[in-house]
C-alpha positions as CSV (number, residue, x, y, z in Angstrom):
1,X,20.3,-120.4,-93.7
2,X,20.3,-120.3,-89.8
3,X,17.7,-122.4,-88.0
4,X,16.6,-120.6,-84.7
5,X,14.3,-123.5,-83.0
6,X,11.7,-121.9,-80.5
7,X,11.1,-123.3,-77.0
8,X,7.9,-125.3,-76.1
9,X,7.2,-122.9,-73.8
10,X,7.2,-119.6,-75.8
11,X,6.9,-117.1,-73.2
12,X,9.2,-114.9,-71.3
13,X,10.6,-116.9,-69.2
14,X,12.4,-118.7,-72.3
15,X,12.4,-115.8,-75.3
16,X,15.4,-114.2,-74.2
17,X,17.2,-117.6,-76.0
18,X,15.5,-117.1,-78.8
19,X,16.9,-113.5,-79.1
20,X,20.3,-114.6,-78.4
21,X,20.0,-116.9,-80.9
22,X,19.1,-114.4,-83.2
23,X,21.2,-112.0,-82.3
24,X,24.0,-114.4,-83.4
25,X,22.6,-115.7,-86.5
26,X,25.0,-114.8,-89.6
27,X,22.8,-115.9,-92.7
28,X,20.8,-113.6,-94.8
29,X,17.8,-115.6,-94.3
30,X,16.2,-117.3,-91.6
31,X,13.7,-120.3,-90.5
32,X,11.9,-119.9,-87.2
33,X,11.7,-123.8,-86.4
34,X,7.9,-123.7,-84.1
35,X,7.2,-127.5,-84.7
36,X,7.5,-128.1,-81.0
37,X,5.9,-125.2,-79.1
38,X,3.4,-126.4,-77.0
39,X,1.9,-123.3,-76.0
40,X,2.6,-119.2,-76.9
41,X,1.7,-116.7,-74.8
42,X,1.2,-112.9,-75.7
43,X,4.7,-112.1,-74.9
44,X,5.9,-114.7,-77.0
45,X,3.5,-114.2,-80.2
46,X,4.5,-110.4,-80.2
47,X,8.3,-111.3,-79.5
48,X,8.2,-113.6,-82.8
49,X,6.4,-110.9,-85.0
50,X,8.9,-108.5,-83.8
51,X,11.9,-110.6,-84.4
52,X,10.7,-111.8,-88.2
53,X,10.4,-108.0,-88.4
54,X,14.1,-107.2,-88.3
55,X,14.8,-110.4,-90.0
56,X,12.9,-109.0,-92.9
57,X,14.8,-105.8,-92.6
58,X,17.5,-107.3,-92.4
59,X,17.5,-109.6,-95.2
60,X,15.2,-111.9,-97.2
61,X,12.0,-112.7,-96.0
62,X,12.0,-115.3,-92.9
63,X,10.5,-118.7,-92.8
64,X,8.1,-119.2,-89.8
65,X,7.6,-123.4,-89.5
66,X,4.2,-123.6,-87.6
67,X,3.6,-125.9,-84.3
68,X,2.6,-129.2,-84.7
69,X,0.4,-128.8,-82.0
70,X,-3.4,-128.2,-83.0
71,X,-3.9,-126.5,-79.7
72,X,-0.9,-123.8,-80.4
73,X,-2.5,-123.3,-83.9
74,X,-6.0,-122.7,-82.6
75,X,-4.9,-120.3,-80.0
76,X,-2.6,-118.6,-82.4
77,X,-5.7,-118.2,-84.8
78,X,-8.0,-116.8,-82.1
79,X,-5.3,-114.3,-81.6
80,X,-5.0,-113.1,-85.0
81,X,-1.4,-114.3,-85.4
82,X,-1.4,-115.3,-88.8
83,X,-3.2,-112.0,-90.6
84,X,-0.2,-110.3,-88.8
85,X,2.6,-112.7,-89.8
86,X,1.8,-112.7,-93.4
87,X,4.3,-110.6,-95.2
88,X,6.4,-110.7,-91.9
89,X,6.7,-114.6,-92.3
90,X,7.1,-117.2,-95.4
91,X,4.8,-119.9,-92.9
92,X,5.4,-123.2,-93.7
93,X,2.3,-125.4,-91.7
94,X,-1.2,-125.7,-91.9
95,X,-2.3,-122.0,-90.2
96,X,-5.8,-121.9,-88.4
97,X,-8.1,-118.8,-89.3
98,X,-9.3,-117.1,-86.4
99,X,-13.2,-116.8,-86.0
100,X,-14.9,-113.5,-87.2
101,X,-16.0,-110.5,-84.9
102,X,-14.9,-110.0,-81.8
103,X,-14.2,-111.8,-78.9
104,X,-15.5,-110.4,-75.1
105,X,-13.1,-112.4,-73.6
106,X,-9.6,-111.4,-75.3
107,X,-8.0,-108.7,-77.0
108,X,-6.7,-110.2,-80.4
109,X,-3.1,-108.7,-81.6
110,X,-3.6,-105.1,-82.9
111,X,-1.1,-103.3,-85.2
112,X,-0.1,-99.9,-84.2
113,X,1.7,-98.5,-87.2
114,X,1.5,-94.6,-87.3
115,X,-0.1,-92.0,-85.2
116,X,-2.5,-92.1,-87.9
117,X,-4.3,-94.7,-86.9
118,X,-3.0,-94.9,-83.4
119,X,-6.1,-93.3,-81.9
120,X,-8.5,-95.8,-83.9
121,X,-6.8,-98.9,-82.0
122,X,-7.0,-96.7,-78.5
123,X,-11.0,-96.3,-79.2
124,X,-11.0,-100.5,-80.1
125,X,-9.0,-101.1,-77.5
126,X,-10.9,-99.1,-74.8
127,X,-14.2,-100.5,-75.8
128,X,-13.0,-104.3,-75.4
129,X,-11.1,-103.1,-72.7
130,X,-13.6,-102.3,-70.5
131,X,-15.5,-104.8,-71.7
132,X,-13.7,-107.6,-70.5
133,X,-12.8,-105.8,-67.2
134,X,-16.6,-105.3,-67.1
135,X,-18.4,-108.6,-68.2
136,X,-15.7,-111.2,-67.7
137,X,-13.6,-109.9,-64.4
138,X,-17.1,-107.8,-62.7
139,X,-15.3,-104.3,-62.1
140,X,-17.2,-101.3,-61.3
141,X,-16.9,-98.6,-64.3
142,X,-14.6,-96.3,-63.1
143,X,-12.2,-98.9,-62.3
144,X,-12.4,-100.2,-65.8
145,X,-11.6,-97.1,-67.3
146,X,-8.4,-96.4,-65.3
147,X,-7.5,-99.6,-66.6
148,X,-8.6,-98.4,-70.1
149,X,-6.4,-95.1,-69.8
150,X,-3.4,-97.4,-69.0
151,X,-4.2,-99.2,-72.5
152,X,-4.3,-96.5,-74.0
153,X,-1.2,-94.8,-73.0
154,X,0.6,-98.5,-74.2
155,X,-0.3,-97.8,-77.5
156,X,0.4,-94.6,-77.4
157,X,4.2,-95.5,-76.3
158,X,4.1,-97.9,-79.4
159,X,4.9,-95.1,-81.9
160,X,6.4,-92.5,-79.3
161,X,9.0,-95.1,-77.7
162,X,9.6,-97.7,-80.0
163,X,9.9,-95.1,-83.1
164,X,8.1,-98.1,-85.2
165,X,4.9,-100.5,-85.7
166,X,4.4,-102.9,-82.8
167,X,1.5,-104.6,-81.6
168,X,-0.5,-105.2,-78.5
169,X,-3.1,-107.5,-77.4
170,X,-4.3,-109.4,-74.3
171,X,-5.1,-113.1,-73.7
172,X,-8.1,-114.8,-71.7
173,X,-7.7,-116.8,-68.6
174,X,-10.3,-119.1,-69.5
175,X,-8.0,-122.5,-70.1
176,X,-5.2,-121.3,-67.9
177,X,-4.4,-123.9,-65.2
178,X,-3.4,-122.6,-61.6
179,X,-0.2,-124.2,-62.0
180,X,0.4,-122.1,-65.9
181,X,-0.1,-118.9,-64.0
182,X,2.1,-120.3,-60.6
183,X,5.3,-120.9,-63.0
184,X,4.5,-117.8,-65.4
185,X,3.9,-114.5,-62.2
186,X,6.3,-116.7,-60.3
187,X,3.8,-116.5,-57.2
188,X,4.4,-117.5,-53.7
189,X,1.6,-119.6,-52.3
190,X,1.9,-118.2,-48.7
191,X,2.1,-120.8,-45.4
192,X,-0.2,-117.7,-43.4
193,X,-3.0,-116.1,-44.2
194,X,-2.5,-112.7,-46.0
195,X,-4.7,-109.8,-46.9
196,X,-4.9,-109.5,-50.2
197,X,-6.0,-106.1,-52.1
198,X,-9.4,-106.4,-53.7
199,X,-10.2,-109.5,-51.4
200,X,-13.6,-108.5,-50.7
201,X,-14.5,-107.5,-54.7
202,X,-16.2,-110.7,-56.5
203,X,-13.2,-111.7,-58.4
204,X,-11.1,-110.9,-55.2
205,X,-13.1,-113.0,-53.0
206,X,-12.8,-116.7,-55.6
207,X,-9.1,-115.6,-56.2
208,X,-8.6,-115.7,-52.2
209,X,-10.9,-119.3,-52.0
210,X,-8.7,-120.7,-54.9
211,X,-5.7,-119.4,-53.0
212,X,-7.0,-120.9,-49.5
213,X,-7.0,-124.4,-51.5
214,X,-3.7,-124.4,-51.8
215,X,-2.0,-122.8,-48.6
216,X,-3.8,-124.9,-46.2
217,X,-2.7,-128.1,-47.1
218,X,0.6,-126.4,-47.6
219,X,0.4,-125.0,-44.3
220,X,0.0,-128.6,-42.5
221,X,2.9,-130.4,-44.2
222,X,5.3,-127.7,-43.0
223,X,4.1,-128.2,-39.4
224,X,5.9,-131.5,-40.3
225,X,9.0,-131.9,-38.0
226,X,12.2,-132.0,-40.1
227,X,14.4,-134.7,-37.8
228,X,12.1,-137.8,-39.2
229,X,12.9,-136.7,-42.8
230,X,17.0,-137.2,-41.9
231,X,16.6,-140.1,-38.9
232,X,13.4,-142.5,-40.6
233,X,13.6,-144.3,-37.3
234,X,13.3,-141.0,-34.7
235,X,10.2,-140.5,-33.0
236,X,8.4,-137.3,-34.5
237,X,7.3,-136.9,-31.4
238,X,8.9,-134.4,-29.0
């Protein structure tokens, strides 16, 4: 048996080891070692159902060790992650159940599996969709459903693309700290002032106060002079 141990941070930025670990795994079965993730994003949820996917195909069923983390498991519940990785997964942990109905602040992981059903998920996802967009983020409707028709034609690539199942989904930004979304988008906090798109919509207008908070500070320590930082005993002053 190979051992694949995931990253704390189970995201994209630190998948692409965990294929390459796969990729070079020999055994006929595998254990996806989770015990010390700290946090999973969608990327990374959908990257682990894919990869116990092949490793089923491949082989004998995989073993998926759930996080330690109570956290991880809770998110990973309110996603839905568990009703998808049963029969993908042997999971070895304590698994949290996801609460019932729906959520207008998420899109939990959906399986696209056929064109059967394919249009089913659009209609589910368009409805949530533009829910969130609607309630949560305060677009106007038409801009909703332009982001709605771009769901759709995800799912739609699902089957045509892929040639197989998949699944899609969408996470909240409710408990996502400034920094979490600074290291995942790899943004630049900029030193000037910039016009933003969308700075004058509702969400635009906090995003660029939130975004002031942090370059104006910024913007008065680079004023600093850079010859007291190499010479501690030079006059900063011209």
């Amino acid at each position: 048996m190979n051992v694949i141990p995931l990253p704390q941070s189970m995201d994209e930025r630190y998948f692409e080891a965990v294929v390459r670990d796969f990729s070079q795994a020999t055994a006929h079965r595998l254990l996806f070692d989770a015990t010390h993730v700290r946090w999973a994003d969608p990327y990374g949820m959908v990257g682990l159902l894919a990869l116990g996917h092949v490793a089923r195909e491949r082989g004998e069923l995989p073993i998926l060790k759930l996080p330690e983390s109570p956290d991880v498991l809770s998110y990973m519940g309110r996603m839905k992650f568990f009703e998808h990785a049963d029969g993908i997964f042997e999971l070895n942990g304590t698994r949290v159940r996801g609460r019932d109905g729906g959520s207008d602040v998420l899109l939990e992981i959906t399986a696209i599996n056929s064109h059967a059903d394919v249009h089913t998920v659009v209609d589910l996802v368009n409805r949530r969709g533009t829910d969130i967009l609607r309630s949560q983020l305060h677009y106007p409707l038409t801009e909703s459903i332009q982001f709605s028709v771009v769901l759709s034609e995800v799912c739609q690539n699902i089957i045509e693309h892929a040639e197989a199942g998949g699944w899609v989904l969408a996470r909240d930004l409710d408990q996502v700290s400034l920094g979490e979304l600074y290291e995942a988008t790899g943004l630049r906090v900029p030193s000037t002032e910039a016009r933003l798109p969308c700075r004058d919509d509702p969400l635009g207008k906090l995003a660029a106060e939130a975004l002031d908070a942090l370059r104006l500070p910024l913007r008065d320590a680079l004023r600093r002079p850079v010859g007291p930082l190499i010479d501690p005993d030079r006059d900063p002053r011209p």
